[in-house]
GUNU-909213 format. One line per field, with one value per residue (C-alpha): residue in one letter; x, y, z; residue number from 0; chain. Coordinates in steps of 0.02 Angstrom, whole numbers, always signed. Layout:
BEGIN
type	a | ...
px	X | ...
py	Y | ...
pz	Z | ...
seq	NUM | ...
mol	A | ...
This chain:
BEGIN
type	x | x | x | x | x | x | x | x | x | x | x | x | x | x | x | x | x | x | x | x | x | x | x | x | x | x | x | x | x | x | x | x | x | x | x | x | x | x | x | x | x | x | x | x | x | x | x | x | x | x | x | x | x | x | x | x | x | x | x | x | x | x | x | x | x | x | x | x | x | x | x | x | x | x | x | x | x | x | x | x | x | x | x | x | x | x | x | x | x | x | x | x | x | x | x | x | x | x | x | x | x | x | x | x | x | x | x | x | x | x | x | x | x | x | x | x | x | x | x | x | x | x | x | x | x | x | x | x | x | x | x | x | x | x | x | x | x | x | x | x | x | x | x | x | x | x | x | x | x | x | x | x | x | x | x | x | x | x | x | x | x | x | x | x | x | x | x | x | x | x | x | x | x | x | x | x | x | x | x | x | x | x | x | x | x | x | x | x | x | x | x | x | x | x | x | x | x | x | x | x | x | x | x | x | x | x | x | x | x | x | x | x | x | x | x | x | x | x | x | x | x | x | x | x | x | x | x | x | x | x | x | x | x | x | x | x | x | x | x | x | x | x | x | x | x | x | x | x | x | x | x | x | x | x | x | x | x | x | x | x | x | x | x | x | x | x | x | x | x | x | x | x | x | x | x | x | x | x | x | x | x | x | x | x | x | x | x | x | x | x | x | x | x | x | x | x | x | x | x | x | x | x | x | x | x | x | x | x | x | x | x | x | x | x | x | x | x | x | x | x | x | x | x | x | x | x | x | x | x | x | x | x | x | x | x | x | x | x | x | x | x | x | x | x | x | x | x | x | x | x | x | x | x | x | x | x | x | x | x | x | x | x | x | x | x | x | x | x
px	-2089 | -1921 | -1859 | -2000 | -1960 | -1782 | -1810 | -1941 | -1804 | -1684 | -1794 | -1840 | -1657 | -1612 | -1743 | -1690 | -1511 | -1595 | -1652 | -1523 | -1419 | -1528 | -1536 | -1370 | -1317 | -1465 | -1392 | -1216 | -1258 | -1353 | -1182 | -1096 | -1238 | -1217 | -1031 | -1022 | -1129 | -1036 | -867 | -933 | -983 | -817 | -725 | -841 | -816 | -599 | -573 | -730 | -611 | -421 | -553 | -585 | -401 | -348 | -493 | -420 | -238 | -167 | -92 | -156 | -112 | +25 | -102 | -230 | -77 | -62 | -232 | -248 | -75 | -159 | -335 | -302 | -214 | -362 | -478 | -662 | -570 | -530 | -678 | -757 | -641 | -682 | -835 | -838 | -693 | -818 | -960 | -831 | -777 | -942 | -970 | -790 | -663 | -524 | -524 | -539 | -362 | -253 | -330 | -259 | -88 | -74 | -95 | +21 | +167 | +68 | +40 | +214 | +203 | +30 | +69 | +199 | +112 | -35 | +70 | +80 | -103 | -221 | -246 | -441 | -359 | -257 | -375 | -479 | -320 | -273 | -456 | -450 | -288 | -353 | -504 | -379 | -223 | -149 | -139 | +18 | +144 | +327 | +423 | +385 | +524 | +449 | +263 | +307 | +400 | +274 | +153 | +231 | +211 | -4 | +58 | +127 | -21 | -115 | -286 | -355 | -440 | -298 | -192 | -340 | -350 | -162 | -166 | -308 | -221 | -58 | -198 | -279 | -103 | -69 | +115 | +173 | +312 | +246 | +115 | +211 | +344 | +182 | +123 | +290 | +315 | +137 | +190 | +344 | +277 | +151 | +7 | -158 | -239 | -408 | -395 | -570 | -507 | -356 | -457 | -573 | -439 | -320 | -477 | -484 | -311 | -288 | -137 | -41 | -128 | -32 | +144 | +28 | -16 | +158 | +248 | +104 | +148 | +357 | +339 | +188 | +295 | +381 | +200 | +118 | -37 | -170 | -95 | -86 | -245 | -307 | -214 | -295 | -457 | -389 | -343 | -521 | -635 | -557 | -547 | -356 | -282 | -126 | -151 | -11 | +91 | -64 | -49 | +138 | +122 | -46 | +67 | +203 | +68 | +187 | +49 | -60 | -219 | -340 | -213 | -224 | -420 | -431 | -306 | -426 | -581 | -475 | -476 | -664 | -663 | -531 | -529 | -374 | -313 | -183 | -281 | -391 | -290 | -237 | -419 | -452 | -322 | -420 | -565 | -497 | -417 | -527 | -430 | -555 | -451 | -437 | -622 | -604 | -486 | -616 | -763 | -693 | -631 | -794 | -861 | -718 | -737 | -890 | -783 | -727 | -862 | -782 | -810 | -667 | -728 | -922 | -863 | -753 | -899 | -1039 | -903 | -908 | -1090 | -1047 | -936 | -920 | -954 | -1116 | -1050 | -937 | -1096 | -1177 | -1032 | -1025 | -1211 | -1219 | -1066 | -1167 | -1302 | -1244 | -1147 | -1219 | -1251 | -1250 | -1378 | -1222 | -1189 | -1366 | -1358 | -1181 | -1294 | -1422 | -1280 | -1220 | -1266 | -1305 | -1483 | -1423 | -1296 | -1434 | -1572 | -1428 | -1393 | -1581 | -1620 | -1482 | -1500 | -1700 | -1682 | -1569 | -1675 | -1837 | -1704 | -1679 | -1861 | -1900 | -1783 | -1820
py	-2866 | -2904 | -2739 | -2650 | -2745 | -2709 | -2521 | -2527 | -2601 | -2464 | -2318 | -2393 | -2409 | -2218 | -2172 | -2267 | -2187 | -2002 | -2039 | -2115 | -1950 | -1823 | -1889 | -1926 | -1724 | -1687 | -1767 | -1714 | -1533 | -1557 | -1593 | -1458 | -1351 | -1421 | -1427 | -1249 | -1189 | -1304 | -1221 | -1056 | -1045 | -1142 | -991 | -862 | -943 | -941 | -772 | -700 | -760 | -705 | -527 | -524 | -556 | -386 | -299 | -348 | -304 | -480 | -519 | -668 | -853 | -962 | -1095 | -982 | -949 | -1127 | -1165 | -1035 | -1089 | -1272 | -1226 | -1091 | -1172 | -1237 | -1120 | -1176 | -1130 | -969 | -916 | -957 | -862 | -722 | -720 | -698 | -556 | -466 | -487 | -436 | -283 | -201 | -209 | -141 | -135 | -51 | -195 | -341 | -224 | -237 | -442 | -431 | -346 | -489 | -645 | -578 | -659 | -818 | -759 | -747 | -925 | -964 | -840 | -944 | -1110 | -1010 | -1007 | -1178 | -1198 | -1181 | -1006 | -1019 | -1055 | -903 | -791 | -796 | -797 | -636 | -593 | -614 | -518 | -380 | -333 | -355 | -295 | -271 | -481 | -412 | -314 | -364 | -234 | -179 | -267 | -432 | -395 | -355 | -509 | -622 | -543 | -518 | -708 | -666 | -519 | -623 | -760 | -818 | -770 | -593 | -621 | -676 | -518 | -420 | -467 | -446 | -269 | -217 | -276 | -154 | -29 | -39 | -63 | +114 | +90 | +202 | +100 | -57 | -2 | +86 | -78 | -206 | -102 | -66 | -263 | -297 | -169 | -249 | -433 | -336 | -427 | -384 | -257 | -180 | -4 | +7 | -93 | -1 | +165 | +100 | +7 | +182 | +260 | +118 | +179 | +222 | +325 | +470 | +537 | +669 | +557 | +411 | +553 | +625 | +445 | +403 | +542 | +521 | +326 | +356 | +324 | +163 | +73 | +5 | +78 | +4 | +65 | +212 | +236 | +173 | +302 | +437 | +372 | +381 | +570 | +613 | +529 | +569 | +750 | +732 | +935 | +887 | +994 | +1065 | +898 | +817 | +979 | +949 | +762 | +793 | +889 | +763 | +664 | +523 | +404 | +274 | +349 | +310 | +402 | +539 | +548 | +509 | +670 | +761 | +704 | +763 | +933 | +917 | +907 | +1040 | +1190 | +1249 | +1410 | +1354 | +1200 | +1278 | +1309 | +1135 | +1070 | +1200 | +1137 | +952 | +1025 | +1086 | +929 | +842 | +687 | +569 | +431 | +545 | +576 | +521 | +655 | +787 | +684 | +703 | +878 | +955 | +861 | +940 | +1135 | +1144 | +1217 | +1357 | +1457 | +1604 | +1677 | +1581 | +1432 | +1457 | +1480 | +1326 | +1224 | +1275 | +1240 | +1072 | +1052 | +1011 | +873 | +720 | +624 | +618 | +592 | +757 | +843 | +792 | +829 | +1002 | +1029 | +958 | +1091 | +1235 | +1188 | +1223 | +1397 | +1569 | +1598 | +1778 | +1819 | +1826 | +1626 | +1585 | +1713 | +1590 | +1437 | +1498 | +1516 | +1356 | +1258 | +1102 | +1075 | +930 | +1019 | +1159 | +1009 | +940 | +1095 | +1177 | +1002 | +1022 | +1189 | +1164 | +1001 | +1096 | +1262 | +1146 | +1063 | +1224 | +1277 | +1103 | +1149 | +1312
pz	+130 | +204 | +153 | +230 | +385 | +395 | +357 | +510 | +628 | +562 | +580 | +755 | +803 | +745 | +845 | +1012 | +966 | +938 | +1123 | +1215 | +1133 | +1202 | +1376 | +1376 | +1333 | +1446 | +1606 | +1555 | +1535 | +1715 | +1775 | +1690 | +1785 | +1970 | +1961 | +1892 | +2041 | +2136 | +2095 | +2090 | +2265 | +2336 | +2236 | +2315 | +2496 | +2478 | +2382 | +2526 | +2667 | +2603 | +2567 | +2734 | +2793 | +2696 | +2752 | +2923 | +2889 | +2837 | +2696 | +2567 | +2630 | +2553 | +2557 | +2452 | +2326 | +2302 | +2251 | +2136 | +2057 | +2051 | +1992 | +1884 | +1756 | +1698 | +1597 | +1639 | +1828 | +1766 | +1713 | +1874 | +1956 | +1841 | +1872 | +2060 | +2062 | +1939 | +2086 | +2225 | +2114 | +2099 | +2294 | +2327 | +2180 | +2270 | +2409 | +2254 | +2183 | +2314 | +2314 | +2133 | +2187 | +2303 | +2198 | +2071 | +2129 | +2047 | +1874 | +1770 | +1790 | +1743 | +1586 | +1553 | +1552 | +1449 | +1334 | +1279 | +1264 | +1102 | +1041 | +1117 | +1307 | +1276 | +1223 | +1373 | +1489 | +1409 | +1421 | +1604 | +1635 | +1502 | +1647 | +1792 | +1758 | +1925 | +1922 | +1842 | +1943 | +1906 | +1806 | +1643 | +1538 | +1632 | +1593 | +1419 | +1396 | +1467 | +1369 | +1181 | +1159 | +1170 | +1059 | +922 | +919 | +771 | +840 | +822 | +994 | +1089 | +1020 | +1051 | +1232 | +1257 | +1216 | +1285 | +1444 | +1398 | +1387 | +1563 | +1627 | +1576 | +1519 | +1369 | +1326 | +1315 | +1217 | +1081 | +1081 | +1042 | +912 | +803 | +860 | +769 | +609 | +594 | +594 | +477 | +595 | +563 | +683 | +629 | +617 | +732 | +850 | +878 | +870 | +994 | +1107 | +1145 | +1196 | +1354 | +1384 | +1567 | +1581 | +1543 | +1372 | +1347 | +1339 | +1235 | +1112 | +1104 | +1093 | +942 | +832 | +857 | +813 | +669 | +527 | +593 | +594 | +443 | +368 | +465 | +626 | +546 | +522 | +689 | +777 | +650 | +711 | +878 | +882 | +779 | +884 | +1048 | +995 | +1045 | +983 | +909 | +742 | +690 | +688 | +582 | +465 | +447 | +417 | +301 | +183 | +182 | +37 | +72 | +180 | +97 | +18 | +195 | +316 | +198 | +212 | +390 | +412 | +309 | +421 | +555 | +490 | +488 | +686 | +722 | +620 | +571 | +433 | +365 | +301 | +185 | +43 | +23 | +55 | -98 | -208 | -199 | -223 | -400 | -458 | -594 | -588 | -580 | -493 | -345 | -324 | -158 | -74 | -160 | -73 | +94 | +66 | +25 | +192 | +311 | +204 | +318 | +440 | +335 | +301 | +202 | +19 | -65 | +12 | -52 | -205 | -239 | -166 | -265 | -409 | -345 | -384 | -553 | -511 | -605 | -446 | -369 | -211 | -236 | -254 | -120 | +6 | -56 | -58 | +121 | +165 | +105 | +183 | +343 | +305 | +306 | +121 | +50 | -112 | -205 | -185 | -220 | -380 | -421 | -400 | -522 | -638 | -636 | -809 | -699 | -669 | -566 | -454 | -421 | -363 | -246 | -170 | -178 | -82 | +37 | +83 | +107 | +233 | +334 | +340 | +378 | +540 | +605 | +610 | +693 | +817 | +845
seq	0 | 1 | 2 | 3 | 4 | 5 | 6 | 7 | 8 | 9 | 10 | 11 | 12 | 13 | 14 | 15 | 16 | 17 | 18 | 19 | 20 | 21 | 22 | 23 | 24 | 25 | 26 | 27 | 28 | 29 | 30 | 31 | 32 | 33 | 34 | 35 | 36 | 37 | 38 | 39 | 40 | 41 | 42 | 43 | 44 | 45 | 46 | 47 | 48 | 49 | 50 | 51 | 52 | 53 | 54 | 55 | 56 | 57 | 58 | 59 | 60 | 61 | 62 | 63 | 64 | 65 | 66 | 67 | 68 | 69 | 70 | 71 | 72 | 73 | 74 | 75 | 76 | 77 | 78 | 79 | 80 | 81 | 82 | 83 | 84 | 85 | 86 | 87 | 88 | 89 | 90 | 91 | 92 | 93 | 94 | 95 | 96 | 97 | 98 | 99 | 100 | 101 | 102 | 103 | 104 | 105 | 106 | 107 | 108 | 109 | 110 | 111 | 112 | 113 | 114 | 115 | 116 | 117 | 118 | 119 | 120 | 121 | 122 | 123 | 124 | 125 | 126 | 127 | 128 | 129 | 130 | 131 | 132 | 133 | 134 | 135 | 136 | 137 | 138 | 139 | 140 | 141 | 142 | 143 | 144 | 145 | 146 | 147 | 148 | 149 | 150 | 151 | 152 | 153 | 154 | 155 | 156 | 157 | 158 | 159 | 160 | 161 | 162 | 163 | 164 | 165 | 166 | 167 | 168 | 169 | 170 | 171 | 172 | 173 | 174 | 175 | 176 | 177 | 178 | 179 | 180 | 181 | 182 | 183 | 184 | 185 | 186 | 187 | 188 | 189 | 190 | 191 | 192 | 193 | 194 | 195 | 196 | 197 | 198 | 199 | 200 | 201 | 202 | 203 | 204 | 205 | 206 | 207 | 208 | 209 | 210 | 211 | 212 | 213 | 214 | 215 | 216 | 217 | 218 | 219 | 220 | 221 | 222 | 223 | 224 | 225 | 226 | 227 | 228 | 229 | 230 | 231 | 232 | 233 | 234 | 235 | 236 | 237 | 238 | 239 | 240 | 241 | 242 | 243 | 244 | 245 | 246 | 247 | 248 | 249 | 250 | 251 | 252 | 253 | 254 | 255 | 256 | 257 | 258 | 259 | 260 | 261 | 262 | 263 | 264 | 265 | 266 | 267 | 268 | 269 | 270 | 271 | 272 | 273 | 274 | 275 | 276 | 277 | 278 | 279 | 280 | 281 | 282 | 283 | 284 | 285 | 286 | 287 | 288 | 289 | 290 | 291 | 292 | 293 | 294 | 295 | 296 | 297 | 298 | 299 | 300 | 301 | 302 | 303 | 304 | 305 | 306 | 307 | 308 | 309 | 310 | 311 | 312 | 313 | 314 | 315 | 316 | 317 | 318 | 319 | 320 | 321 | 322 | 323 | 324 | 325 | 326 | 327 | 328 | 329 | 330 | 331 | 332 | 333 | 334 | 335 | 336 | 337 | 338 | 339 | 340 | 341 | 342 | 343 | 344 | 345 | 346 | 347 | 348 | 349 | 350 | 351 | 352 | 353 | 354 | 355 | 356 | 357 | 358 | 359 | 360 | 361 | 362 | 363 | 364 | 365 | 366 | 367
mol	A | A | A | A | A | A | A | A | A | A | A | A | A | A | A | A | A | A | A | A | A | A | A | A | A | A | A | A | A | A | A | A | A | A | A | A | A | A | A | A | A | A | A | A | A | A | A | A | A | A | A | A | A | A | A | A | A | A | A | A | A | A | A | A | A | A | A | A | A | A | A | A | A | A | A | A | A | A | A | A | A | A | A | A | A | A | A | A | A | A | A | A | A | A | A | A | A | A | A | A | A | A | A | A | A | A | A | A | A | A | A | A | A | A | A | A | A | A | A | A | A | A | A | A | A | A | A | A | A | A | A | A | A | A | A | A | A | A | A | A | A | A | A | A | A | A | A | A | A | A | A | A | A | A | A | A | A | A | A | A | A | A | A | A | A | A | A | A | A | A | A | A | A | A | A | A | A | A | A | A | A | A | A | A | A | A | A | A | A | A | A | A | A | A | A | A | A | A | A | A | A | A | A | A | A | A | A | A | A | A | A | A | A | A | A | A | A | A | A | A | A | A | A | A | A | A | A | A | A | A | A | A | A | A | A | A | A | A | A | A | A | A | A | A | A | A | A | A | A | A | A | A | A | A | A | A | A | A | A | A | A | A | A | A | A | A | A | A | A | A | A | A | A | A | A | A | A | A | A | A | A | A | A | A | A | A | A | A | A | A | A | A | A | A | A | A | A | A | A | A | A | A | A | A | A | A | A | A | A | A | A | A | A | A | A | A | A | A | A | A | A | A | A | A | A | A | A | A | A | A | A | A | A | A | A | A | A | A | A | A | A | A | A | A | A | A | A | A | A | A | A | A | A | A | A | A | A | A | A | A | A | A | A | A | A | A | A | A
């Protein structure tokens, strides 16, 4: 009975604590609410007033400078800040620019006390500067050295942020020094991101391509293989350099193929022969270069080419089968290639390709 009694008082007591928990969080994230709004509106009513001054000529106060110098520091500050240049910027972004241009003079120093913080506080600081760049005017060795430290961190977002900032900025240099500084550090940068990240660049691309392809062999393979991505989803015509490079054969095994993609989007003559020399090699611990070769060989419809393909459709690989089905599938095929097909002494390669070659027929009639 006792027992009983004393587990009744302890259940009893969790409870009251279960309580007293939730309306404590309840009233604290009510605070959290009312200062946010708070805040938010005393950042709307200073950064609305030094907007007006520059609409009217005048430059940002010293005063203004000061505050922001004070308050910024802080990143639940920042954020609020943030989020009210992002609401002046979609009423008049060239006006909430030169606002950027003006406070500048105030952020080598909060990048420098940034800098100290956890990896979290630094992520959205670079975050921040990464969707307004022009907080960041001094010259480019001094950007780039306030920025490399961001570069270097341990956290994929912080790095992230930092060169997605280089990348609005626009500056070649800087761009091409962070990334053989990553490669050298042998950081990690995901081959995506990068991919994805150079096509936010906001510059010259001409002189970003061009600097890419001189440095491409002083960054490590993922970097590599981001800027393959790069120049093959962007569409960027640099051919005859990728041609030259592709038959190097000295670049790690997903360069290689993402070259080979490449040849998929641009078509290019002098290609073809190699693409048909993979397509030949039986080595089964290179199925993968055949794979991808039978994909790009869609964009060379020619006899030679047919040929090899329907070849392929008695590849050990089922994958290598399909590729080359899917490739004849979408070329004009003579009566002499589908007489080759019937000749083949795979009743597996002629499904494949008899499959194939029916879904796309039925696509085109769809579409007709």
């Amino acid at each position: 009975m006792q027992f009983m009694e004393s587990f009744i008082i302890l259940y009893i007591g969790l409870v009251c604590f279960l309580i007293l928990f939730h309306l404590f969080a309840g009233i604290q994230t009510k605070f959290r609410s009312v200062w946010k709004r708070k805040e938010k509106y005393f950042y709307k009513m200073i950064v609305g007033e030094e907007l007006q001054r520059l609409n009217r000529k005048k430059g940002v106060s010293t005063h203004h400078l000061s505050l922001l110098k004070r308050q910024l520091f802080h990143v639940n500050h920042l954020l609020l800040f943030e989020d009210v240049l992002v609401e002046f910027q979609k009423k008049n972004s060239g006006l909430v620019a030169s606002y950027c241009n003006q406070i500048s003079e105030i952020f080598p120093e909060l990048a420098n006390l940034y800098r100290e913080k956890s990896s979290m506080h630094k992520a959205y600081f670079t975050h921040f500067l990464s969707i307004f760049p022009e907080v960041m005017q001094q010259d480019d060795n001094c950007i780039e050295y306030a920025m490399m430290h961001f570069v270097y961190d341990t956290s994929v977002y912080c790095r992230e942020n930092a060169m997605l900032f280089f990348y609005h900025k626009g500056i070649v240099s800087q761009i091409i020094n962070s990334l053989k500084k990553i490669s050298t550090r042998n950081l990690y940068y995901s081959p995506k991101l990068l991919a994805d990240d150079l096509g936010e660049f906001q510059g010259d691309q001409n002189l970003l391509v061009q600097s890419l392809l001189t440095e491409f062999d002083s960054f490590h393979d993922l970097i590599q293989l981001g800027i393959m991505n790069y120049f093959r989803f962007q569409k960027v015509d640099c051919i005859e350099v990728i041609y030259q490079k592709f038959k190097q054969g000295k670049y790690h095994k997903e360069v290689i193929l993402s070259m080979i993609r490449y040849f998929a989007t641009f078509r290019y003559k002098y290609v073809k022969d190699d693409l048909l020399k993979i397509m030949k090699d039986t080595d089964e611990s290179r199925y993968e270069y055949r794979l991808v070769s039978a994909f790009a060989l869609s964009r060379y419809d020619e006899k030679k080419v047919r040929s090899v393909l329907i070849d392929s459709l008695c590849d050990r690989n089922w994958y290598v089968r399909k590729n080359a089905a899917l490739s004849l599938s979408k070329m004009d095929l003579t009566q002499e290639d589908f007489d080759h097909v019937k000749a083949l002494h795979d009743p597996y390669g002629q499904e494949m390709f008899y499959y194939m070659w029916q879904d796309a027929k039925n696509r085109k009639e769809e579409n007709l």
